[in-house]
Backbone of each chain as ProteinMPNN parsed JSONL, in Angstrom:
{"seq_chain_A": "XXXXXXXXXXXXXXXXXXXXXXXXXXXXXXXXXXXXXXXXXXXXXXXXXXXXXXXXXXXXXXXXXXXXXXXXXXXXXXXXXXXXXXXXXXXXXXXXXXXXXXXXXXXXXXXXXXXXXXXXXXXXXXXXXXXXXXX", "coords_chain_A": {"N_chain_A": [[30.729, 8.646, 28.132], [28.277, 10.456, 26.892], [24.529, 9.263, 26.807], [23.275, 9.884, 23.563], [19.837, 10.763, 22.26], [17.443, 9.533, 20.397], [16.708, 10.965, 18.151], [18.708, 13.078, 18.228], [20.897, 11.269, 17.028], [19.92, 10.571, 14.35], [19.727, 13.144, 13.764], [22.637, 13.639, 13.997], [23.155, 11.737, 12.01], [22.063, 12.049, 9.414], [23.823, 14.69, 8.871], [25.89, 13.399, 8.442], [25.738, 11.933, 6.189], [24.344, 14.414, 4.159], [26.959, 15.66, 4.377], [28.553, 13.539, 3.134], [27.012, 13.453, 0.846], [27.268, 15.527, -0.761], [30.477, 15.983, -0.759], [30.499, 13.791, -3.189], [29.382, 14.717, -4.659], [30.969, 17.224, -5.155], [33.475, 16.464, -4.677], [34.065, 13.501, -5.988], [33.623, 13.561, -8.947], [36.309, 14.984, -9.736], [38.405, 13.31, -9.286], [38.541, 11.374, -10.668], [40.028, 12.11, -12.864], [42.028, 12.826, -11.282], [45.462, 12.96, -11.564], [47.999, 11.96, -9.706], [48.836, 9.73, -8.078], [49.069, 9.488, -5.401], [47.157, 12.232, -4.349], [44.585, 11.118, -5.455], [44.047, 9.012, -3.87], [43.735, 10.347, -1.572], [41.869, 11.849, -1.997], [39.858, 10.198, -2.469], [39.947, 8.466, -0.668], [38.692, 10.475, 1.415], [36.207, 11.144, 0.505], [35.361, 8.386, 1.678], [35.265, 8.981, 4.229], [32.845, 10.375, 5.575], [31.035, 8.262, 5.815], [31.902, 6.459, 7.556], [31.975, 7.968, 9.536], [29.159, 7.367, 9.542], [28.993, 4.753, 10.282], [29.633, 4.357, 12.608], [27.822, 6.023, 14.185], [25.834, 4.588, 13.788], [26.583, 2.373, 15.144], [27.491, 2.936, 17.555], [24.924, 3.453, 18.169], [23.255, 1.332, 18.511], [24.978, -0.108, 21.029], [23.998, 2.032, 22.437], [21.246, 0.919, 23.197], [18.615, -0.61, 24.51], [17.926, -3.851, 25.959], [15.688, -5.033, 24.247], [15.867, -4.074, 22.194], [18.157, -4.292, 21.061], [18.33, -6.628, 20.631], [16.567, -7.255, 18.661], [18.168, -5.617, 16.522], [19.984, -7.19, 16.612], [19.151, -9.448, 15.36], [17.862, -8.451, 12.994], [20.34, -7.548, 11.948], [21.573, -9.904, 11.272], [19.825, -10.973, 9.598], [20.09, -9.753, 7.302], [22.951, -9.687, 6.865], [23.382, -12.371, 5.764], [21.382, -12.227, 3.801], [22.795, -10.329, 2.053], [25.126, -11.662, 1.996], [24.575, -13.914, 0.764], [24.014, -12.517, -1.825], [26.241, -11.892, -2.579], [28.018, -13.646, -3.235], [26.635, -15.157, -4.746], [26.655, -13.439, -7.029], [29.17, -13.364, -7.469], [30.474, -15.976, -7.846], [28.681, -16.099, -10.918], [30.111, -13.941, -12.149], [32.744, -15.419, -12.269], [32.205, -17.253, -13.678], [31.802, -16.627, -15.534], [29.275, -15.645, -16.883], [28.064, -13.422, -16.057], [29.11, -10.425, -16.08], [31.295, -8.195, -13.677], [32.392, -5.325, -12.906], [34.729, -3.721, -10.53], [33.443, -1.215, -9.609], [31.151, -2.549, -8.353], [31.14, -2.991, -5.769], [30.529, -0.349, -4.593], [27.948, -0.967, -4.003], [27.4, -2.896, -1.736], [27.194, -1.982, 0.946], [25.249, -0.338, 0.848], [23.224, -1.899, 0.183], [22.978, -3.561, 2.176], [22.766, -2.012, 4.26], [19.864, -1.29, 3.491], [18.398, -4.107, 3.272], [18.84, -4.632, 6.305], [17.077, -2.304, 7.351], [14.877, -3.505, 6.389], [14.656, -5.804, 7.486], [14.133, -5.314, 10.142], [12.045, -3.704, 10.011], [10.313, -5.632, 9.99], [11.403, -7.936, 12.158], [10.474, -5.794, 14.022], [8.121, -5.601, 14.645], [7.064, -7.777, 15.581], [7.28, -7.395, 18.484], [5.51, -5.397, 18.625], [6.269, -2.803, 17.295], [9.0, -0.861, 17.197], [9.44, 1.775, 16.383], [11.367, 3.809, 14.318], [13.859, 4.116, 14.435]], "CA_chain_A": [[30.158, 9.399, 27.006], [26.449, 11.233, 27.402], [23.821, 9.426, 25.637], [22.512, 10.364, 22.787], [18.346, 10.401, 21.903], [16.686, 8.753, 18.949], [16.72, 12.265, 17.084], [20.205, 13.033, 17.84], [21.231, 10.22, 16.351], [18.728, 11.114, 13.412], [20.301, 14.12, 13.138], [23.851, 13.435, 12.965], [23.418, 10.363, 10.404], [21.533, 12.852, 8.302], [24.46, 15.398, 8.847], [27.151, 12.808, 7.994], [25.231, 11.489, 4.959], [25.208, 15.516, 3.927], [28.5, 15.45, 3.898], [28.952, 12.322, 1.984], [26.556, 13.803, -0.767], [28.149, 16.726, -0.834], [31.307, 15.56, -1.792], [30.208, 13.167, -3.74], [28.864, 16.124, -5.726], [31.755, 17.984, -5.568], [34.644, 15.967, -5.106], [34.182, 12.518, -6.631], [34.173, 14.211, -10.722], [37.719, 14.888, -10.386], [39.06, 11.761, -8.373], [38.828, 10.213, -11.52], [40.729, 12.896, -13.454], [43.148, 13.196, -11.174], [46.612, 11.911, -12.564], [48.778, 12.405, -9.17], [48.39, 8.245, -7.531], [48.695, 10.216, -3.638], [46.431, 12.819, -4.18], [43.641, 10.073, -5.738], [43.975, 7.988, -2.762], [43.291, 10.688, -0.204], [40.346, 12.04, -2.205], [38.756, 8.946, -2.45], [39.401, 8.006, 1.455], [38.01, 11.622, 2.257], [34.911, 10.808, 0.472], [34.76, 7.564, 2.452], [35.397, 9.32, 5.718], [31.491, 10.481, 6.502], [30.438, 7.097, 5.332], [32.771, 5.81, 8.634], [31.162, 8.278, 10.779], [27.759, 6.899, 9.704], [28.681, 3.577, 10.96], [29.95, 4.977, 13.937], [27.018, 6.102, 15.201], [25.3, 3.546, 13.851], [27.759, 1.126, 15.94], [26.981, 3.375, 19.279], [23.738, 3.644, 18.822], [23.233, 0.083, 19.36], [25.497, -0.039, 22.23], [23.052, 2.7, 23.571], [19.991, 0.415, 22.798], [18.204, -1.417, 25.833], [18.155, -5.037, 25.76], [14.959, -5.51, 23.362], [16.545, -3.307, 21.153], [19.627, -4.835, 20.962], [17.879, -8.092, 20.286], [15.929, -6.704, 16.887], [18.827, -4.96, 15.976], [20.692, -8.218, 16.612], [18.121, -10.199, 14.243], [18.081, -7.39, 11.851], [21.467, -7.375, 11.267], [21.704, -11.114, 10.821], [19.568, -11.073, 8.312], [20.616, -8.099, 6.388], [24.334, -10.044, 6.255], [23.046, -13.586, 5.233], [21.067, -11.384, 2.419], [23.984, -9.546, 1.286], [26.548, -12.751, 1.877], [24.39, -14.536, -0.28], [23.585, -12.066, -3.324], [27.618, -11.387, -3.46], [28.351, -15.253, -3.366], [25.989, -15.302, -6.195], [27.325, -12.413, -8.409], [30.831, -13.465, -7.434], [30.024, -17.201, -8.696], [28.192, -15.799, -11.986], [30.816, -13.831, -12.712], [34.026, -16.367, -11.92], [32.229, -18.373, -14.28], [31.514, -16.092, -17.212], [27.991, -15.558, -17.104], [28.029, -11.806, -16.09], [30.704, -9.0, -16.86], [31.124, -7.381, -13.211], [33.524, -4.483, -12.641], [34.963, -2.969, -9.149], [32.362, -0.493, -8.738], [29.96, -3.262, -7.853], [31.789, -3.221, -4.274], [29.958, 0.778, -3.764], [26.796, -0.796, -3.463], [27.05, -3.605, -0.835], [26.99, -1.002, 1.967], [23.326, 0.305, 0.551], [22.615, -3.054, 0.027], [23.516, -4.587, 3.596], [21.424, -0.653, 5.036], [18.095, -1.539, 2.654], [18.057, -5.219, 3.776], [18.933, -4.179, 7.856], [15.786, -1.945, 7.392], [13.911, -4.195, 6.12], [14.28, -6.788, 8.543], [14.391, -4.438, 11.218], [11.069, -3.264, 10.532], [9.479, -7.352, 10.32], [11.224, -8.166, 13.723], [10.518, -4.924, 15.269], [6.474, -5.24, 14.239], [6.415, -8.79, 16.598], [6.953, -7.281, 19.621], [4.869, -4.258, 18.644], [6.904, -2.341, 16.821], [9.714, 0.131, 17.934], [9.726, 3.139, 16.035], [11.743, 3.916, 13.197], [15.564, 4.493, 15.099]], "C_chain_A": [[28.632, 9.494, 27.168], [25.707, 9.787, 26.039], [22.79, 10.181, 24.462], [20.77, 10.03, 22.211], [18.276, 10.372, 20.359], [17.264, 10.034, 17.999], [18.006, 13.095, 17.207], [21.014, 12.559, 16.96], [20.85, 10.702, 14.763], [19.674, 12.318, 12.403], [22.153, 14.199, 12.942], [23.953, 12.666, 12.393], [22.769, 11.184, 9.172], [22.857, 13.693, 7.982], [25.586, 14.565, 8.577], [26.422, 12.379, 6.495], [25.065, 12.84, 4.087], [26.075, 15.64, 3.226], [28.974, 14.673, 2.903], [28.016, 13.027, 0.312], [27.097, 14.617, -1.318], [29.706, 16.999, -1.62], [31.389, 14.446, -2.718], [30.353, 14.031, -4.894], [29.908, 16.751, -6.575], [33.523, 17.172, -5.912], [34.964, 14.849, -6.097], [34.432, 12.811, -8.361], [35.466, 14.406, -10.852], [38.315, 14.369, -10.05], [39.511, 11.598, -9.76], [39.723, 10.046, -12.611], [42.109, 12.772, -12.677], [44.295, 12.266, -11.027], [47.88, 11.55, -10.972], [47.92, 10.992, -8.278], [47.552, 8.745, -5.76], [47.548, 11.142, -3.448], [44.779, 11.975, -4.496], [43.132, 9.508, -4.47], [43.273, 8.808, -1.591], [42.067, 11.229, -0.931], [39.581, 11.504, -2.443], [38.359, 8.624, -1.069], [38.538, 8.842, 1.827], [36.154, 11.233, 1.888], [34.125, 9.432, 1.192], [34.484, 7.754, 4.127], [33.54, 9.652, 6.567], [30.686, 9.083, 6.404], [30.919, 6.235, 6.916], [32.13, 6.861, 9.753], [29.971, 7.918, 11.022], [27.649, 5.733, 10.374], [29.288, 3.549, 12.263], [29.018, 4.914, 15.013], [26.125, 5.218, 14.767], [25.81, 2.191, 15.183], [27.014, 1.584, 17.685], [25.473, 3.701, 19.547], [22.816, 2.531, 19.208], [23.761, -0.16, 20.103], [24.333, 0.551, 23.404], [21.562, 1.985, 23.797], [19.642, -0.367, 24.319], [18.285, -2.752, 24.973], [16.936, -5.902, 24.357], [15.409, -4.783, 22.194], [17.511, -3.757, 20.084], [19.211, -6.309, 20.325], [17.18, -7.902, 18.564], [17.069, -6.331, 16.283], [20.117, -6.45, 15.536], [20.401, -9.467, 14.854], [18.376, -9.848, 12.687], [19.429, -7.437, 11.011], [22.144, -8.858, 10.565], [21.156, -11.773, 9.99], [19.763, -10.815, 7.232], [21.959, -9.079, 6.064], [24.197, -11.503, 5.865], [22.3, -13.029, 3.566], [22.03, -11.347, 1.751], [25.08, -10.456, 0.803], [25.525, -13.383, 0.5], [24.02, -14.169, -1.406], [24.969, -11.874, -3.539], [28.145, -12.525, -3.668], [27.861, -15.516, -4.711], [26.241, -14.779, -7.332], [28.584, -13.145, -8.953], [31.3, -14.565, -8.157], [29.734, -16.988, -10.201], [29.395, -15.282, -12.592], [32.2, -14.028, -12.928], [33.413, -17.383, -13.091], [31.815, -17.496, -15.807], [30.468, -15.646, -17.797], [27.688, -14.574, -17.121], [28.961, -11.184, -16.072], [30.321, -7.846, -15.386], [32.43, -6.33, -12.684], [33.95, -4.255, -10.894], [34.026, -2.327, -8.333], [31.133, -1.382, -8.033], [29.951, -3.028, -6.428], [30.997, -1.866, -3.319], [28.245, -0.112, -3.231], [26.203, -2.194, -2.418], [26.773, -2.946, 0.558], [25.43, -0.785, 1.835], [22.753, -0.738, 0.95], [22.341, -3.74, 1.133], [22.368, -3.148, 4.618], [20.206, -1.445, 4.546], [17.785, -2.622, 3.886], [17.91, -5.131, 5.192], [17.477, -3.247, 7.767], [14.533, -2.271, 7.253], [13.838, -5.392, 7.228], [13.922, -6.369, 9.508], [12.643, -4.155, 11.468], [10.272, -4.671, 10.498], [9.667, -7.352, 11.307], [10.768, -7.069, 14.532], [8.949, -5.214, 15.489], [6.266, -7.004, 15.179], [6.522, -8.665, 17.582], [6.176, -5.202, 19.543], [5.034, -3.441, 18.028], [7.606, -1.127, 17.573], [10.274, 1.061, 17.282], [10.547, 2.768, 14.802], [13.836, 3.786, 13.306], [16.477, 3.502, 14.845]], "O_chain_A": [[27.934, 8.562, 27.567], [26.14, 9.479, 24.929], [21.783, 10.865, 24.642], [20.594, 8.912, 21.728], [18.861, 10.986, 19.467], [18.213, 9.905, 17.225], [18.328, 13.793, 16.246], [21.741, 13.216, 16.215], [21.746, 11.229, 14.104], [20.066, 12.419, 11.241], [22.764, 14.69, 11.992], [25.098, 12.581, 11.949], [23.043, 10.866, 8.015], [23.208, 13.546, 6.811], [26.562, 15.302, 8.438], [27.097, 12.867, 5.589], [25.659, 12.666, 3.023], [26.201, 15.722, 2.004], [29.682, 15.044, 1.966], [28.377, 13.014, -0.864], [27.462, 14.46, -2.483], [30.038, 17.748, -2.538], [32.537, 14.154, -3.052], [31.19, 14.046, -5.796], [30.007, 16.891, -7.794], [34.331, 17.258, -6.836], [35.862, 14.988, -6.927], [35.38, 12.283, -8.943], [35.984, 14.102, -11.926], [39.42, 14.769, -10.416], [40.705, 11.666, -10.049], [40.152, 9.045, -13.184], [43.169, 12.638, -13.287], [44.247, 11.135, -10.543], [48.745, 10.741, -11.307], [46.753, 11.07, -7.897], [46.461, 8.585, -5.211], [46.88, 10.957, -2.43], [43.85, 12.266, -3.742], [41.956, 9.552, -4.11], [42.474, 8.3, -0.804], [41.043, 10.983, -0.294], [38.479, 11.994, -2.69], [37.282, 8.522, -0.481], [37.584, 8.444, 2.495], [35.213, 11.105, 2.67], [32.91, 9.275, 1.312], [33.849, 7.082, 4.94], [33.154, 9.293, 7.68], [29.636, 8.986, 7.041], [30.142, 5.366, 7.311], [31.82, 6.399, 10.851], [29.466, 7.956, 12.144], [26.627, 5.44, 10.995], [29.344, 2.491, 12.89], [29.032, 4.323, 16.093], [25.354, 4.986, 15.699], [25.156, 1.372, 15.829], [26.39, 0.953, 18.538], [24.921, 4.054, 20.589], [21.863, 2.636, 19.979], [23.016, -1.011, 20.589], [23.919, 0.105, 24.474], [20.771, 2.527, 24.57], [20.547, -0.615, 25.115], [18.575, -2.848, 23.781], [17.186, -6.932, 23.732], [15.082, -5.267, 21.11], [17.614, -3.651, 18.861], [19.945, -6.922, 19.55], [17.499, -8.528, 17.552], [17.073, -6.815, 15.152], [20.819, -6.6, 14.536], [21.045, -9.931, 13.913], [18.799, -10.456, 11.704], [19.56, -7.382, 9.789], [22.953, -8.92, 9.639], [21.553, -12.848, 9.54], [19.639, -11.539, 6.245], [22.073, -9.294, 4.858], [25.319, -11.902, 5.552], [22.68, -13.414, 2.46], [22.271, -12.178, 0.876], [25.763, -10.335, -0.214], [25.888, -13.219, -0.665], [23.658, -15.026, -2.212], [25.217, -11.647, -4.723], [29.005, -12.432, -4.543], [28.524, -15.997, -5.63], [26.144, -15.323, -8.432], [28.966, -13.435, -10.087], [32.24, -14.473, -8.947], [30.476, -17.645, -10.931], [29.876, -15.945, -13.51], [32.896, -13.224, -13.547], [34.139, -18.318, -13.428], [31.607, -17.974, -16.923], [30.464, -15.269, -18.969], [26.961, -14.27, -18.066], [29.963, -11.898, -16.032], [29.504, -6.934, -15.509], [33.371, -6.815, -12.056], [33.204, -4.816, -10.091], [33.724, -2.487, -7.151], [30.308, -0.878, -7.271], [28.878, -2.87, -5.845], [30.793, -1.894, -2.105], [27.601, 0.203, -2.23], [25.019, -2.505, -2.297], [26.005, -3.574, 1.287], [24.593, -1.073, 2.691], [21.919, -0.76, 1.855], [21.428, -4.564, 1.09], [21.469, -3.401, 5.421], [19.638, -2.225, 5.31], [17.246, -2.389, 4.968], [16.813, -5.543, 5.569], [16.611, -3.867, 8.385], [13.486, -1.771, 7.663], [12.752, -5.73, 7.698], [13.138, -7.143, 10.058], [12.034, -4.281, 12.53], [9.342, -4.607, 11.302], [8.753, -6.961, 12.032], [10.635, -7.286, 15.736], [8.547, -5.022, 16.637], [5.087, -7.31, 15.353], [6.025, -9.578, 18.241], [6.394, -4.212, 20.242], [3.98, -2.834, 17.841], [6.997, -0.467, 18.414], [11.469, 1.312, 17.437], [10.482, 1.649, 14.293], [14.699, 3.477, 12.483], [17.641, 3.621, 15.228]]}, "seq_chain_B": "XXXXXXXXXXXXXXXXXXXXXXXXXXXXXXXXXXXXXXXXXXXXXXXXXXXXXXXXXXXXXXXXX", "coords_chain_B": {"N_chain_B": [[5.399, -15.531, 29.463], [3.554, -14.685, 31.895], [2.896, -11.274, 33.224], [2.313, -8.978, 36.288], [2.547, -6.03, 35.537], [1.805, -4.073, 34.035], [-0.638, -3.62, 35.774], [0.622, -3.14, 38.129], [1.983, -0.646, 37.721], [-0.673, 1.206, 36.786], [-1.299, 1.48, 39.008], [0.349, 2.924, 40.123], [0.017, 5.217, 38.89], [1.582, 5.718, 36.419], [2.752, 6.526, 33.339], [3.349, 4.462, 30.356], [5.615, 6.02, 29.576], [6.836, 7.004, 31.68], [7.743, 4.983, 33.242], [9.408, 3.641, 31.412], [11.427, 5.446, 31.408], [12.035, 5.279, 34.565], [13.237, 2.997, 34.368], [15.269, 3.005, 32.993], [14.706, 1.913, 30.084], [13.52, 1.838, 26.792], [10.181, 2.944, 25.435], [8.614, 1.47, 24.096], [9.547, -1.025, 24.698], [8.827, -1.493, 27.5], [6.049, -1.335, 26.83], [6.31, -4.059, 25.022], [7.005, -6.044, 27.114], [4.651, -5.609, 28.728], [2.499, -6.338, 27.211], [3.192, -8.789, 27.055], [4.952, -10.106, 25.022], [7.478, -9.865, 24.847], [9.743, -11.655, 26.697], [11.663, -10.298, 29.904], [15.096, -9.548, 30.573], [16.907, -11.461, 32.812], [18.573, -9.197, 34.683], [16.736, -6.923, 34.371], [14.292, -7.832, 35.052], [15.099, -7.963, 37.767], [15.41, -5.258, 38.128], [12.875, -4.019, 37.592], [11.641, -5.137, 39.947], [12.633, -4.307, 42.019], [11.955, -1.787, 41.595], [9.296, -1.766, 42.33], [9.19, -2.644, 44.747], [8.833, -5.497, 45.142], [8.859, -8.893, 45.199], [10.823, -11.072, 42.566], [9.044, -13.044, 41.512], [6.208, -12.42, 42.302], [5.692, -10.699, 40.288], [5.958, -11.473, 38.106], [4.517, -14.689, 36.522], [5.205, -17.612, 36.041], [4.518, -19.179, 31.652], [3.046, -21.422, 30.098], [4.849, -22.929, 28.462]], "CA_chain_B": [[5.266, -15.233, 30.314], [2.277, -13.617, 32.018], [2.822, -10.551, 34.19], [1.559, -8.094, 36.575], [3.786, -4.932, 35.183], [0.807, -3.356, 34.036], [-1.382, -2.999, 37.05], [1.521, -1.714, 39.326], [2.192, 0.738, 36.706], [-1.596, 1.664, 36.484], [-1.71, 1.52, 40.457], [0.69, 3.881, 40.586], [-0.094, 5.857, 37.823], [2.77, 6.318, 35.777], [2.587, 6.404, 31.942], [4.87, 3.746, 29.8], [6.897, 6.389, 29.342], [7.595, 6.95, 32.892], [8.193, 3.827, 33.648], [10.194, 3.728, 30.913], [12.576, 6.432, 32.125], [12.858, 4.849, 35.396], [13.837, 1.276, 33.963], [16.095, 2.573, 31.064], [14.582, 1.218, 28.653], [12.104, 2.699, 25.852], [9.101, 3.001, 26.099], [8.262, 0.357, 23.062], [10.012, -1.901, 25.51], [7.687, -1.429, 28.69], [4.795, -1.893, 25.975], [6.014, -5.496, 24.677], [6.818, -6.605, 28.183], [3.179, -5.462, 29.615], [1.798, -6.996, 26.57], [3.742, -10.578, 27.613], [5.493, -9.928, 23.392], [8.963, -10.035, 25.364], [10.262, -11.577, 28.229], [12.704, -8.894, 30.284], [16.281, -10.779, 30.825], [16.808, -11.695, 34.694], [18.736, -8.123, 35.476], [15.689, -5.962, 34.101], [13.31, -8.38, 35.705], [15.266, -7.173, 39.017], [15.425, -3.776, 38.29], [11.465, -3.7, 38.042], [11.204, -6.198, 41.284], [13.249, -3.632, 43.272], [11.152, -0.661, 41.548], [8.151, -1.798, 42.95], [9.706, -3.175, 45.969], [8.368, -6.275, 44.818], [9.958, -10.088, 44.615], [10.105, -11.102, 41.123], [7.992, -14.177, 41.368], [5.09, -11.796, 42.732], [5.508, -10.316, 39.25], [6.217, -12.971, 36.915], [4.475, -15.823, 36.783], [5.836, -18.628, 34.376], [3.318, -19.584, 31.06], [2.434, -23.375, 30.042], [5.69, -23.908, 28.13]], "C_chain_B": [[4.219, -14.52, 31.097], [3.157, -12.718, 33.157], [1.986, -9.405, 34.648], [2.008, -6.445, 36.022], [2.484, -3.852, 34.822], [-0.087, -2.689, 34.97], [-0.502, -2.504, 38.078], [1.307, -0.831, 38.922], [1.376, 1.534, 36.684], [-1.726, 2.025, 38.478], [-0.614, 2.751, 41.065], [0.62, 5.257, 40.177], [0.926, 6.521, 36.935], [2.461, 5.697, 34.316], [3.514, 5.142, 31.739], [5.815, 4.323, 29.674], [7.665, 6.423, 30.484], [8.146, 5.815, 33.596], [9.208, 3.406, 32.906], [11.599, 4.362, 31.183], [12.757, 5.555, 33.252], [13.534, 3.585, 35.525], [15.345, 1.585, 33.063], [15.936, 2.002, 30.323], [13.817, 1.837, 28.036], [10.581, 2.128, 25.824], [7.914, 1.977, 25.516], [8.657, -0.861, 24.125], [8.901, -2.584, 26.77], [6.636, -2.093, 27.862], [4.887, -3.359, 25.681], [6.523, -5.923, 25.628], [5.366, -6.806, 28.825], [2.157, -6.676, 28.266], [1.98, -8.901, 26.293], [4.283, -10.806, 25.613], [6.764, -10.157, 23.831], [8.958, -10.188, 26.848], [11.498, -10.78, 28.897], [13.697, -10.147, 30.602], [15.986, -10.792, 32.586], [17.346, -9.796, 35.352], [17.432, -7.431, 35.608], [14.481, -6.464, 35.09], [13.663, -8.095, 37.373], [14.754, -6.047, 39.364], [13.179, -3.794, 38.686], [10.704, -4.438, 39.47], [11.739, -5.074, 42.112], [12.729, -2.143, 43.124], [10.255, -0.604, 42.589], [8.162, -2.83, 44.224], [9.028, -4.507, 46.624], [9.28, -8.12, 44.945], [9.431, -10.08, 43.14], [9.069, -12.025, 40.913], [6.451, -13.602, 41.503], [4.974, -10.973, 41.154], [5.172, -10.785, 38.144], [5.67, -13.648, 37.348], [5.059, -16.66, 35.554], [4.193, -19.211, 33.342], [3.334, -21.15, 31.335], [3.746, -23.629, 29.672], [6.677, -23.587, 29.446]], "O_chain_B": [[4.122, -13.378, 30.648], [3.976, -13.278, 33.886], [1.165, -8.845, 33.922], [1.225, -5.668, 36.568], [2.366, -2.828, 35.494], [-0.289, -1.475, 35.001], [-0.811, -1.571, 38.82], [0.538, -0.022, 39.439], [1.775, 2.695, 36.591], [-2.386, 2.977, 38.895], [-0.719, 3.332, 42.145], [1.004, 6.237, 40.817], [1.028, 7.74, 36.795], [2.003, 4.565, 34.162], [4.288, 4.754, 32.613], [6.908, 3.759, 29.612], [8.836, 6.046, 30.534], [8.985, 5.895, 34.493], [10.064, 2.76, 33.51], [12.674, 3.764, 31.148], [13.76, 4.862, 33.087], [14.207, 3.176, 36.471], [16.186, 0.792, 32.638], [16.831, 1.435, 29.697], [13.188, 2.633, 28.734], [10.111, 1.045, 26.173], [6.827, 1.692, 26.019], [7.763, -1.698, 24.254], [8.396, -3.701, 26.885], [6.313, -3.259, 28.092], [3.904, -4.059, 25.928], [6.955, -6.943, 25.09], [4.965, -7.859, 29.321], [1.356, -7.565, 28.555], [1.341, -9.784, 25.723], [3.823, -11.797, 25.046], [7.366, -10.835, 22.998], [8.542, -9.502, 27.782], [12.45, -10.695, 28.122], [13.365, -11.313, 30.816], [15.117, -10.272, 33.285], [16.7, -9.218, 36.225], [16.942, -7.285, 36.728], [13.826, -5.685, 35.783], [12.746, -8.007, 38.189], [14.029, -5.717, 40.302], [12.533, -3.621, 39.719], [9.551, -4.29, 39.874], [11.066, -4.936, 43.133], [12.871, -1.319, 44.027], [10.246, 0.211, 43.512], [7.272, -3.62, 44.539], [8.743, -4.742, 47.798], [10.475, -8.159, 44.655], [8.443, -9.581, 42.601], [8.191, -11.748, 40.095], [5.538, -14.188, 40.921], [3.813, -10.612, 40.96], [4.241, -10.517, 37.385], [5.813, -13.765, 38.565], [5.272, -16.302, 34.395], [3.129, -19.536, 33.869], [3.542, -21.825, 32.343], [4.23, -24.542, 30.342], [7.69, -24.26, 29.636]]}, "name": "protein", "num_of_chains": 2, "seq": "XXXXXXXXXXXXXXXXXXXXXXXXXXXXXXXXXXXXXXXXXXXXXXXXXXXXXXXXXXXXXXXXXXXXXXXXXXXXXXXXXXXXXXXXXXXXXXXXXXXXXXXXXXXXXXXXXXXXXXXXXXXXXXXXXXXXXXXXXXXXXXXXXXXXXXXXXXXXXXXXXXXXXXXXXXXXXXXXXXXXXXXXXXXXXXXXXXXXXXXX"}
């Protein structure tokens, strides 16, 4: 498989995220309406489907990364899921014990949550060996 | 690690980027190697020994620790 450059990349995570807003927009309003269990199910998956191509090329575009790359990205991501493990440990605790009132939907925003944090670390380790762009 | 990666590079005159291209790696990469910010693993440290038709030890030297 060819690789793909920084702004490839760029541009189809923009063009899958698009998509995801898109039906977000359009489809997600009547998911919630709709009464038919089978048809629910696949218009919920569909709206998760560009969300699965984002981590796709997220997935290969660290594959495609050189070895210092791979090492930030490594870092990055091991921070980002020690973050995330430990703010849903914490909710999950709070509200097993009665302290906060949390529903299902909480579950959309560990994905964002687990991106933010990966960006954020990403750009600390990338800024000690100089920093490496934004990709 | 200290190395020479820089003055080949400059002796031959090739940008980071070009050197970049002919390593595979980016060009942020070349930069925190030359700047001794990252040490290259043992393959990479080949690849640029057999660029510059170099041993690696003539490249690399080891720091204090």
């Amino acid at each position: 498989m060819p690789r793909f450059t920084r702004n490839q990349y760029r541009l189809q995570m923009a063009a899958a995220m698009a998509v995801y807003v898109a039906l977000m927009l359009l489809l997600w309003p009547t998911v919630r309406h709709e009464v038919s269990l089978p048809l629910k199910v696949a218009l919920t998956l569909l709206v998760v489907l560009p969300v699965v191509v984002f981590i796709w090329l997220m997935a290969r575009q660290v594959m495609d990364s050189d070895e210092l790359e791979q090492r930030v990205h490594l870092v990055a991501l091991s921070a980002a899921t020690a973050v995330v493990a430990a703010l849903s440990m914490a909710a999950g605790f709070l509200c097993a014990a009665g302290a906060i009132v949390l529903d299902g939907d909480i579950l959309l925003w560990v994905f964002p949550a687990l991106c933010l944090s990966y960006s954020a670390a990403r750009a600390v380790f990338a800024r000690r060996y100089g920093g490496l762009g934004c990709g | 690690m200290k190395n020479r990666l820089r003055e080949l590079r400059d002796k031959h005159a090739w940008s980071q980027g070009d050197l970049a291209v002919k390593l595979d790696v980016s060009r942020q990469t070349v930069n925190a190697i030359e700047t001794g910010k990252y040490d290259p693993s043992l393959p990479l440290a080949f690849r640029i020994a057999r660029l510059f038709r170099l041993s690696i030890e003539s490249i690399f030297e080891p720091g204090k620790d």
